[in-house]
Structure formats: structure tokens, C-alpha cells
C-alpha positions as CSV (number, residue, x, y, z in Angstrom):
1,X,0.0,0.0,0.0
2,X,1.1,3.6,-1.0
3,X,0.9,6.3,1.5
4,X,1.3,9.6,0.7
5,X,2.2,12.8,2.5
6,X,3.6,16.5,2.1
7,X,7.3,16.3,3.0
8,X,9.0,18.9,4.5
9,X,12.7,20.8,4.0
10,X,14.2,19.0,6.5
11,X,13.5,15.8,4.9
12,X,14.6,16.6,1.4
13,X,18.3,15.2,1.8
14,X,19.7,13.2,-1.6
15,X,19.4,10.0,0.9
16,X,15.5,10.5,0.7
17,X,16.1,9.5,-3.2
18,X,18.4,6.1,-2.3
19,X,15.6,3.6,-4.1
20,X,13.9,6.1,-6.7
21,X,15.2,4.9,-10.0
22,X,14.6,7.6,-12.3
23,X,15.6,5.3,-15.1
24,X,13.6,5.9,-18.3
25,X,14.2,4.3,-21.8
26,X,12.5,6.7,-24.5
27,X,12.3,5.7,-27.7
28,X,9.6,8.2,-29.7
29,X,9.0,11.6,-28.6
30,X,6.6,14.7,-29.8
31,X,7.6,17.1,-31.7
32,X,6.4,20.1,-33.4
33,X,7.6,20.5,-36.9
34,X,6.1,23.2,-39.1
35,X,3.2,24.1,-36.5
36,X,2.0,20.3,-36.0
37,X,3.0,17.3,-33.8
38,X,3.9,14.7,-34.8
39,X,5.9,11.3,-33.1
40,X,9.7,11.2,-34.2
41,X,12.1,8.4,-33.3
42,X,14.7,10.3,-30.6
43,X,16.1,7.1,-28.4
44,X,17.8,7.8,-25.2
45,X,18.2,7.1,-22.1
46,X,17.1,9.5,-19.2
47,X,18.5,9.2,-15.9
48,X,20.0,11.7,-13.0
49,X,23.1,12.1,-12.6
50,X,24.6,13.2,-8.8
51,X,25.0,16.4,-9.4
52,X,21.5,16.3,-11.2
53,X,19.9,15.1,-7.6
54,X,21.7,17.4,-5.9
55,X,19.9,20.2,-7.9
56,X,17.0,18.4,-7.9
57,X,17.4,18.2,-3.7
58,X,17.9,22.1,-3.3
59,X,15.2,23.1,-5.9
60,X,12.4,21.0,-4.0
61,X,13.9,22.6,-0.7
62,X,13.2,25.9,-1.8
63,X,9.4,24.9,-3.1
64,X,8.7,23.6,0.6
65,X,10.1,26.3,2.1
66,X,9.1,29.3,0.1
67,X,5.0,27.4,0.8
68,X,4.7,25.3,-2.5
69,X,4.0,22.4,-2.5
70,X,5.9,18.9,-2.1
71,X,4.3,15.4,-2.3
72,X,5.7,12.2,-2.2
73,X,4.0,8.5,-2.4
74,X,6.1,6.1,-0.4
75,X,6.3,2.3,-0.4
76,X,7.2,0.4,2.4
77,X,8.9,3.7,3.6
78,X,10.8,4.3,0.2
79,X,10.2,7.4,-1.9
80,X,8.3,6.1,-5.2
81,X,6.8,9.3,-6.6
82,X,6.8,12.6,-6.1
83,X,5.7,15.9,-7.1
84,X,5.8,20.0,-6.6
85,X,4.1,23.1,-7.4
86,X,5.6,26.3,-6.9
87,X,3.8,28.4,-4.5
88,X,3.8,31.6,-6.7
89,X,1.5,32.3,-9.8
90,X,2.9,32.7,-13.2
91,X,3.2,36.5,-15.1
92,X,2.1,35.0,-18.1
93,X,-0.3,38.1,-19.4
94,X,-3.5,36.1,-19.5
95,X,-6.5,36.8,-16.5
96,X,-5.8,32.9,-16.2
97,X,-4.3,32.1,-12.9
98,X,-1.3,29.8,-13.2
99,X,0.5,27.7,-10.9
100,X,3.3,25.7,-12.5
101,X,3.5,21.9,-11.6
102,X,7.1,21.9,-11.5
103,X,8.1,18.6,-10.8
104,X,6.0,15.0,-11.0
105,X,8.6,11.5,-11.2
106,X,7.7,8.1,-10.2
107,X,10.5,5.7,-9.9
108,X,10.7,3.3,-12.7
109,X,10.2,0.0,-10.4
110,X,6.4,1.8,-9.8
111,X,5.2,3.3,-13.1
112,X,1.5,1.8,-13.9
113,X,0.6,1.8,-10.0
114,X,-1.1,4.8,-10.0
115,X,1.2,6.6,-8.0
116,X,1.4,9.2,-10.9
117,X,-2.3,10.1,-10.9
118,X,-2.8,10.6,-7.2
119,X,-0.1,12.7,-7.1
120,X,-1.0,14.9,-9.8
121,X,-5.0,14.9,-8.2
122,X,-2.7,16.0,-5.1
123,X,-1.3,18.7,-7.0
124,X,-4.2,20.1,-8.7
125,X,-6.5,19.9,-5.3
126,X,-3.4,22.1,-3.5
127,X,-3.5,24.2,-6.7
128,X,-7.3,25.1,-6.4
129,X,-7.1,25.5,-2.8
130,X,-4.8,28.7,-3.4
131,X,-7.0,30.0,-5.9
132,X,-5.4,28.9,-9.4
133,X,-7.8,28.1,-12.1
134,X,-4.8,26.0,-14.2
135,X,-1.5,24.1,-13.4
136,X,1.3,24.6,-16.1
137,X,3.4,21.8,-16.8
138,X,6.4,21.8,-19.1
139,X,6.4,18.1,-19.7
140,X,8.9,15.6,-20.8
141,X,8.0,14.7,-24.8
142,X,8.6,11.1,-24.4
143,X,5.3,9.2,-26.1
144,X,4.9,7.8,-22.6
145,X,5.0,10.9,-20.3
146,X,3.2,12.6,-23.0
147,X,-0.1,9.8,-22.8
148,X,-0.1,10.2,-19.1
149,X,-0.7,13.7,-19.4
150,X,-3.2,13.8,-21.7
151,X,-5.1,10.8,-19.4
152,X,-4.6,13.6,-16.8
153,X,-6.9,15.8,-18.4
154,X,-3.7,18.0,-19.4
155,X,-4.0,20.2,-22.9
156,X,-1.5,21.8,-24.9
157,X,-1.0,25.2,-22.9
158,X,-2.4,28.4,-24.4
159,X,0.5,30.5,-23.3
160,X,3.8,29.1,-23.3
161,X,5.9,30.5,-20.4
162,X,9.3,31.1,-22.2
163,X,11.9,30.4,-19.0
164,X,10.4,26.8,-19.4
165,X,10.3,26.6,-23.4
166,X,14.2,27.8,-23.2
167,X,15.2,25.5,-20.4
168,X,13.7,22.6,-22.3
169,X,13.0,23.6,-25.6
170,X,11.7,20.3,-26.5
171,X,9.5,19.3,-23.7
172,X,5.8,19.8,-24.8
173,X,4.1,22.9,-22.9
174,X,0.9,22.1,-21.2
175,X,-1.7,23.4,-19.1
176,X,-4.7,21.5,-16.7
177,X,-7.8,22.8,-15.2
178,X,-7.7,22.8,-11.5
């Protein structure tokens, strides 16, 4: 059984992370060629390296501690899924209320459990609470990541916040109702 809880600074440490295997083998990804998507072969192989976690580790401390949001799913007392939203709305210039979903990884040992979805539920019930009316993701374009999103509810966003589109130019920008 999965329990699930908000974590706190203290606790984000690169030891909470020991058995999350970010591990993911990606072999078709989106990509938007001439104003349309379309599926193109890109294999690789994502995975974090140390100093990746160690970003990954102070980042997440500063959502807790700044008042976002930090949730984890836990198995037998591992970490096996996670997910943030920053606390702060997005200048965007739309009315729409934004709240970006910063971060949402299960570990590769757990994908299909459902960990995934009741985090992101998590997410959007924390965003609603503070009064956004959409959570911005900028999403990883694997064909797998990509269906789990759009099972999510998740749309392609209407705005594209550029800090995201030039950290990642080729992660698919989207946007969910809250």
C-alpha cells in the first residue's frame, strides 16, 4: 500500500532519493515541426546524474520552504513518486491564474501503479485550494510521459511561459484545469 504525505525541508536530503530509480528508456518523442505534432524516433536514455539530484534536492527545498507544494507516495517507507508546485503564480499576461506543476517522477520499479495520478490529483487539489484556475506543466515529450498527461486531463498550454520553453526547448508545454 502507498501512502502519501507532504514532505518537508528537513526531509529533502539526496538520501530520501536512495531507491527512486529515475531510469527511463525513451524511444519516440513529440515534436512540433512546421506548427504540427507529430511522433519522431529520438532514443535515449534518461536518468540523474549526482550532481542532477543534488539540484534536484535544493530546488524542491526551496518549493517547501518558500510554501509550495511537495508530495511524495512512499512504499514500504521508500520514496516512489513525487511531485511539486511552486507556490507563486505565473506573469504570463493572460487573466488565467497559473500555478506551474514543477516537478511529477515516479521511480521506474512503480510506473503503472497509480502513484502518478494521485499525485497529480494531489497537485491540482493544492492548486485550487490557493485559488489557481490552471497548473502549467512543461512536460517531458517522451510518447509515454506525453499519454499520461493527456489521461490527466492536461491540454497543450495556451501561453507558453518562455523560462520553461528555453530551459527545455523540446518538452511539450501544457496546461490543466484545476
Amino acid at each position: 500500500m502507498i501512502q502519501y504525505r507532504e514532505l518537508n525541508e528537513g526531509e529533502i536530503t539526496r538520501s530520501l532519493f536512495r531507491d527512486f530509480v529515475r531510469h527511463q528508456k525513451v524511444t519516440d518523442c513529440w515534436r512540433r515541426v512546421d506548427g504540427e505534432w507529430v511522433v519522431r524516433a529520438d532514443p535515449f536514455i534518461d536518468d540523474w546524474s549526482e550532481e542532477e539530484y543534488e539540484i534536484l534536492v535544493k530546488c524542491l527545498r526551496h518549493t517547501a520552504v518558500s510554501g509550495g507544494l511537495v508530495y511524495g507516495g512512499f512504499y514500504q517507507g521508500m520514496l516512489k513518486g513525487f511531485v511539486s508546485v511552486e507556490p507563486d503564480f505565473m506573469e504570463l499576461g493572460t487573466t488565467v491564474r497559473y500555478l506551474d506543476l514543477s516537478c511529477i517522477h515516479v521511480s521506474e520499479d512503480m510506473r503503472g501503479s497509480g502513484i502518478g495520478r494521485e499525485l497529480f490529483c494531489a497537485a491540482k487539489e493544492w492548486a485550487g485550494k490557493r485559488g489557481a484556475d490552471k497548473l502549467y506543466i512543461s512536460a517531458h515529450s517522451a510518447v509515454e510521459s506525453q499519454a499520461f498527461y493527456k489521461a490527466m486531463g492536461c491540454v497543450e498550454a495556451a501561453v507558453y511561459a518562455s523560462e520553461h520553453v528555453e530551459k527545455e526547448p523540446y518538452d511539450c508545454q501544457l496546461e490543466c484545469g484545476v
